[in-house]
N, C-alpha and C positions, 0 to 999 in steps of 0.2 A: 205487545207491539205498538198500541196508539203512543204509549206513553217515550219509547224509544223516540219514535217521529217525530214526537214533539220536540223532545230533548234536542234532535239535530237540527228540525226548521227550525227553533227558536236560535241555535249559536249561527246557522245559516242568516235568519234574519239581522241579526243587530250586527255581525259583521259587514253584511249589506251598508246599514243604519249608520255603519260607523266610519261610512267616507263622507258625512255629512254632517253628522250631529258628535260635538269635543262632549268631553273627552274620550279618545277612543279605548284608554284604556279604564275606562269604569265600566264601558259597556262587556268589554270582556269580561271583567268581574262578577257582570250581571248572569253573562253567559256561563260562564263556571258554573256561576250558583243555580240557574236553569238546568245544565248538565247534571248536574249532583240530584238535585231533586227527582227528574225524573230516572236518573238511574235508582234513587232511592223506591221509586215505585215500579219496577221493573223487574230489581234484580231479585230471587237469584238466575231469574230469567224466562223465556216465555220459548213456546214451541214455533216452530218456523211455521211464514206463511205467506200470503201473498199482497204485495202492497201492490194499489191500483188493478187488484180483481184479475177475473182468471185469464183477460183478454189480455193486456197491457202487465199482469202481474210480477213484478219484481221480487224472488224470493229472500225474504230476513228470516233472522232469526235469534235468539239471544241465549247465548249458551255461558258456560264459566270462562273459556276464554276471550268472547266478546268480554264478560263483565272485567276480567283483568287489563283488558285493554281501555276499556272506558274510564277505569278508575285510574289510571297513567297516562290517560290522557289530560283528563281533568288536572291531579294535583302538578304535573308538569306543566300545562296552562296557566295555574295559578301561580306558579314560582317564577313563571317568565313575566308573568305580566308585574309582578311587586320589585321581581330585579330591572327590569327594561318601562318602568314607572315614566320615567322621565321623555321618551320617545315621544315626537308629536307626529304627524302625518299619516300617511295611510299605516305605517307599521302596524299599532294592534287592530285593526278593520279585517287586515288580509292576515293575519297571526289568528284573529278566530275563524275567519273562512278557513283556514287550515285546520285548525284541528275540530271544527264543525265535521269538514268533510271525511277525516280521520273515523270520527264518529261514525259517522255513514259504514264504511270501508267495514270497521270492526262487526257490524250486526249484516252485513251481506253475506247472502247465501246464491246469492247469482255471479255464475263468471264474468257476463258482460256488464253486466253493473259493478263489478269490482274493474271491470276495466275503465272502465267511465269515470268513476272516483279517484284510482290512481293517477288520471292523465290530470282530472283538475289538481290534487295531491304535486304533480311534477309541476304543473306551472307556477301554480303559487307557492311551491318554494323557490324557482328559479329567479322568480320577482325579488324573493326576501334575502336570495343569497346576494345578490344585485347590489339591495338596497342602499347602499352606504356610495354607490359607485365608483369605489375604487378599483382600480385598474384589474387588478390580482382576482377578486372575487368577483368580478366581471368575467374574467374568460373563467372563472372557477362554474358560474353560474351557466354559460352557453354550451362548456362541458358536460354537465348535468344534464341540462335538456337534451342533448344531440345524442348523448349516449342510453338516457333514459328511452329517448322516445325509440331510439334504432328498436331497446330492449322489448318496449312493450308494441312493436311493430309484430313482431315474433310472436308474441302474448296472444295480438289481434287474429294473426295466421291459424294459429293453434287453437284459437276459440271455433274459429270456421269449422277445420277440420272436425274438433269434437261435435260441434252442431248438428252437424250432418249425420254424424256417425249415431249419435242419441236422441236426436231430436231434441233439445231442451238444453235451457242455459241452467236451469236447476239444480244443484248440487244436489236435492234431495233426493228427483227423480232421475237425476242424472247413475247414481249409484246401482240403481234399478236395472238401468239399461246399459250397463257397462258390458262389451261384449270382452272375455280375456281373449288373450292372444291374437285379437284383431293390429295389423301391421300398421294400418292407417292411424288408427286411432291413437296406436301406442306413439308413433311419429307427432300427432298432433299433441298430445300431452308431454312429450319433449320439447316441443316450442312453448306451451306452458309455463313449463318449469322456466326454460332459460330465460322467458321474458321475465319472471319477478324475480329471477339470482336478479339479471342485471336492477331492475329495479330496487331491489336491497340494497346494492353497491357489494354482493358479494364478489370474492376476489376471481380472478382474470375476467369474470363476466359485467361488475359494475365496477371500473377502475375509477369512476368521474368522485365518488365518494370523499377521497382523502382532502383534496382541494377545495370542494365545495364545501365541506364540514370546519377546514380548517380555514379559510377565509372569510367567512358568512357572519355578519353579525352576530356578536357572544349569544345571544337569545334565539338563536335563530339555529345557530348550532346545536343547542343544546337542545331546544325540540328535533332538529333532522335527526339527532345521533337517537335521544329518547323515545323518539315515537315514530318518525317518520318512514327508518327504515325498516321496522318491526312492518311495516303494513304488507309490505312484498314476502317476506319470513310467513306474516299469518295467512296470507296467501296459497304459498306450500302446506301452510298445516290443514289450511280446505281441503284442498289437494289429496294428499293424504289419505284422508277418509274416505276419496272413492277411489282413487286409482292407486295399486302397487308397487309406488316410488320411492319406495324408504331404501333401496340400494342410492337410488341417483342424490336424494338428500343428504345420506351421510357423507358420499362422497364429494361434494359439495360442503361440508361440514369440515370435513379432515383439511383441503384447500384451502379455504376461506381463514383458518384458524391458524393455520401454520403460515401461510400466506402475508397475512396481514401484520402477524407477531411480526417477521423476518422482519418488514419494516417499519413496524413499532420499536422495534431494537434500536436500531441504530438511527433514527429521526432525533432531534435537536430542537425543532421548531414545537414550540408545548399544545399549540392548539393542531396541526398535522399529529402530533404524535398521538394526542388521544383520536385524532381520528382515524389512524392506523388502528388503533384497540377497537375502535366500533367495528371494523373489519375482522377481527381477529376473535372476538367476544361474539360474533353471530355465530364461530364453530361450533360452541358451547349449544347453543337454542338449535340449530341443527343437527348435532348429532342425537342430541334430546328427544326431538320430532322424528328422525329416522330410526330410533328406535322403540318407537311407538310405546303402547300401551299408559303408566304412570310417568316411565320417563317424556313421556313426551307432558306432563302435567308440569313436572319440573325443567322442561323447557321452556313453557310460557312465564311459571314462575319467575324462570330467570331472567326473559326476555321485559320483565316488569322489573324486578330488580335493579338490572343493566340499563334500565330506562333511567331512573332515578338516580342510582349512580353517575351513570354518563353525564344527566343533565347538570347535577352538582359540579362535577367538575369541570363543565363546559364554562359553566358562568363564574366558576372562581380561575380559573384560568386567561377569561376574558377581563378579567377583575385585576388580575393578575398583570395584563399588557396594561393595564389603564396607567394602575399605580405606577410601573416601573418605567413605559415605553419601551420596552423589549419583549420579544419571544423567543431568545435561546433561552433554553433552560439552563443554559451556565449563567447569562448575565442575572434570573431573576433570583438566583441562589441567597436567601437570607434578606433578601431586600420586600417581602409582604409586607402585609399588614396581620394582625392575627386573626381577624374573623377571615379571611383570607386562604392565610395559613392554615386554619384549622378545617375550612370545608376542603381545601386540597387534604388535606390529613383524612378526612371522615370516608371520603369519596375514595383515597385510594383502598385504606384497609378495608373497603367493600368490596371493590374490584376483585382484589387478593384475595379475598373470601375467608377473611378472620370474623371470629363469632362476637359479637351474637348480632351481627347485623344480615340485611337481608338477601345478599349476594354468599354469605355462608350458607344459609337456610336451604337454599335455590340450588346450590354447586350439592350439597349435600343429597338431596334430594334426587339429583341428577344420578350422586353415585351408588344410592342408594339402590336405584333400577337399574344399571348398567353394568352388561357383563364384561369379564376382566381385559378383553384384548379392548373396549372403548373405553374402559374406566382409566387405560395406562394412557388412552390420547389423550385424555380429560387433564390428567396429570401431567403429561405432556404441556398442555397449554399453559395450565395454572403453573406450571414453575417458569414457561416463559414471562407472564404475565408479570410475574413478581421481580423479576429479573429487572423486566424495564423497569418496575414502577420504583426502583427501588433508588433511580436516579432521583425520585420527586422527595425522600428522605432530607434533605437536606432543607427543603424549600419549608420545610415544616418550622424552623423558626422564624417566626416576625421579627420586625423592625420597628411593632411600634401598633398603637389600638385601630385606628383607620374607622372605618364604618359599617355598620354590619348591615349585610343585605338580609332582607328577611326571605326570599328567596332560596339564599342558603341556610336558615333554619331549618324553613317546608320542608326542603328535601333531607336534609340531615334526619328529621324528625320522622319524616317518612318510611325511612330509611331501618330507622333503631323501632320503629312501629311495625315492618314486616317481619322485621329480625324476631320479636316479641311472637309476633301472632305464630310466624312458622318454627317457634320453639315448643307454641304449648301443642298445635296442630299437629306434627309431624315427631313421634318419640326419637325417631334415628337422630334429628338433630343435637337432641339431648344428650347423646351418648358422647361419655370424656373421650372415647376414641376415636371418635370425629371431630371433637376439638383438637385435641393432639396431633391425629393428622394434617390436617390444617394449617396448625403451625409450624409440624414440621416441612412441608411442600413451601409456606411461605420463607422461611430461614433458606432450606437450600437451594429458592430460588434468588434469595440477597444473596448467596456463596456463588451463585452462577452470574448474577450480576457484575462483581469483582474481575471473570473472566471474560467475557462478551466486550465491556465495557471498555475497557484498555486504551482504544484505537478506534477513530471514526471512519465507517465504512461508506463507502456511497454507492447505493445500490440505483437501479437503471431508472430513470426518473419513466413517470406514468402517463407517457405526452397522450394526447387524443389522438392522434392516428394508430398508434402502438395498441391503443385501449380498443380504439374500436376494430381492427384485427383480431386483438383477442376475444372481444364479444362476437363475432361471428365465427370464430372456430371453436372458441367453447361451446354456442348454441348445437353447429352441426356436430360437436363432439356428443352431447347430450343427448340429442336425437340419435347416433350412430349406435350411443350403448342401451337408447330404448330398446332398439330393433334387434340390437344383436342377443339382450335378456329376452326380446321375445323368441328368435330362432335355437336360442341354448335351452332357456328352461321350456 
């Protein structure tokens, strides 16, 4: 545990450090390499306990999915800061106060300390979404906040409730003193939940997602999409381990998934459209967790995967508007650059979950624990998935060498490094019938792409009033089927 604390005061401090003392981004560099060390003395992890003593005591703890999260925090920090190099001002100062605080978030074993980290987590991305102050990612960034915060208002209710109910913000001792079928309680863990869906930007509870992810600074996006929403996801997977919510999870899973694809489909604009799939790709990590046991191992897997995929194609897509000044994906058709080209290339056939990279390994894994009526939703997605991505086919030839980000190495690299590790780790990966598979769900979703594709659809745009309607009756909806699972079962 000291060696966790240090890890996060130290990226806490020099982010401080780094509205004062240029360059701001070496000091992140610094902080990386601080990160990485002290996970290297940490991991594979330590037993939960109490920071600031049994008065004041804040419960951590560091388990394998803290360590997958630390580890995607870090190499996603390092890719942003070598691609977003050039940035002068506060950008990397408040870019490690973020994912310092990430840090934080990952090794909490306290609900109100995870609420405390989520709220600085929301402001300083609302800052970053901002930062460029154009018009667009301005209201994209007020949306964020106003919806975030409704969400984690909810979050704050539902801590009360359980408080009361257990005594204790301790996930540990909390599990102890869980009474079942208590009504109260079960209500209060309904506002739980609803408050990190919307904090996720899962679908009708966090609408604010698509526009803030697709407006935000390329580096900036590509941490929200990679890391940032993951933190409300491993939230529910806390969750999880003490209270009996893997019905409201999945179903949460199945929405968010099918939800997000619809308008992944038929979106145009390349940096919305991938931020449509961050919506759509958290069904994957939540049906994952809602089915507990190994699959929920191969949720996080994925939820790291999808990190680095995402990020990759954040920042080549940002890459993407630079060289061309456009973002339909019709105009940027053929007009890349190749290092360009090629991380839009790498990034998608991960998505799609062709082998032997790390988003195969992960999907694999998934189906490997899942029984047949979740396995066909799983497939369900993945052939939407493929569908869209199979518009980005095209964008795969350059125009020409351009400059290569080492940003999109890291991640490329990163990428074909989990693919490796979770080939030797996991034998099902190995099996030619999962490759096979694979490629067949990828082909007939390019055959479904041909059909969908035709004709552009325009589906109901995501205003914030609209959104925020639907975060308060999906909250009471989640609450509604706590109570009515406790009156049935």
């Amino acid at each position: 545990m000291p060696y966790a604390v240090a890890g996060i005061l130290t990226y806490l401090v020099l982010g401080v450090v780094g509205f004062v003392v240029r360059p701001g981004w070496l000091l992140g560099l610094l902080a990386v390499a601080a990160g990485a060390a002290t996970l290297a003395l940490w991991a594979p992890g330590f037993p939960p306990g109490l920071l600031l003593g049994e008065t004041w005591g804040v419960a951590v703890g560091g388990d394998r999915v803290a360590l997958v999260f630390w580890a995607l925090a870090l190499v996603l920090h390092l890719a942003v800061v070598l691609h977003e190099r050039h940035r002068t001002g506060p950008f990397h100062p408040l870019l490690t106060l973020l994912v310092g605080t990430s840090l934080a978030c990952a090794v909490s074993q306290d609900i109100f300390n995870f609420y405390v980290v989520l709220e600085l987590v929301s402001l300083i991305s609302f800052i970053l979404v901002s930062y460029e102050s154009e018009p667009k990612a301005v209201w994209a960034s007020l949306k964020y906040l106003v919806l975030a915060t409704a969400g984690m208002t909810f979050y704050l209710l539902g801590l009360g409730i359980v408080y009361v109910r257990t005594g204790t913000l301790g996930l540990a001792l909390m599990a102890e003193r869980v009474t079942q079928g208590d009504p109260v309680l079960v209500a209060g863990v309904g506002l739980l939940v609803a408050g990190l869906a919307a904090k996720s930007g899962l679908f009708v509870l966090g609408l604010w997602l698509p526009s803030a992810h697709g407006y935000a600074p390329t580096g900036v996006s590509a941490i929200l999409s990679g890391l940032v929403v993951k933190l409300g996801v491993l939230g529910l997977a806390r969750l999880a381990e003490v209270f009996p919510i893997e019905g409201l999870v999945l179903a949460l899973g199945v929405v968010t998934g099918l939800g997000g694809l619809v308008y992944a489909l038929w979106e145009w604009d390349i940096k919305l459209f991938l931020a449509h799939h961050t919506v759509s790709q958290l069904g994957y990590v939540l049906v994952g967790l809602g089915l507990g046991g190994e699959a929920a191992w191969g949720a996080v897997l994925y939820a790291a995967a999808h990190g680095l995929f995402k990020g990759l194609l954040f920042l080549s897509a940002g890459q993407a508007i630079y060289e061309v000044g456009e973002r339909d994906l019709d105009r940027l058709r053929g007009k890349l650059s190749l290092p360009c080209a090629l991380a839009l290339a790498v990034g998608t056939w991960a998505i799609v979950g062709l082998p032997p990279l790390g988003g195969f390994v992960a999907k694999a894994v998934l189906a490997d624990h899942s029984t047949a009526g979740w396995l066909a939703v799983l497939v369900v997605l993945s052939l939407g998935t493929a569908a869209s991505f199979a518009r980005l086919l095209p964008h795969f030839r350059s125009a020409g060498r351009g400059t290569r980000s080492r940003g999109f190495l890291l991640l490329e690299l990163a990428l074909l490094t989990m693919g490796v590790w979770g080939l030797v780790t996991f034998p099902g990966a190995r099996d030619v019938g999962e490759w096979l598979k694979s490629l067949i769900v990828v082909a007939a979703g390019y055959g479904l792409h041909r059909l969908v594709h035709r004709q552009r659809v325009q589906l109901p745009a995501l205003t914030l009033d609209r959104s925020f309607v639907l975060l308060l009756l999906g909250t009471l909806a989640l609450v509604a089927v706590g109570l009515a699972s406790w009156v049935l079962l």
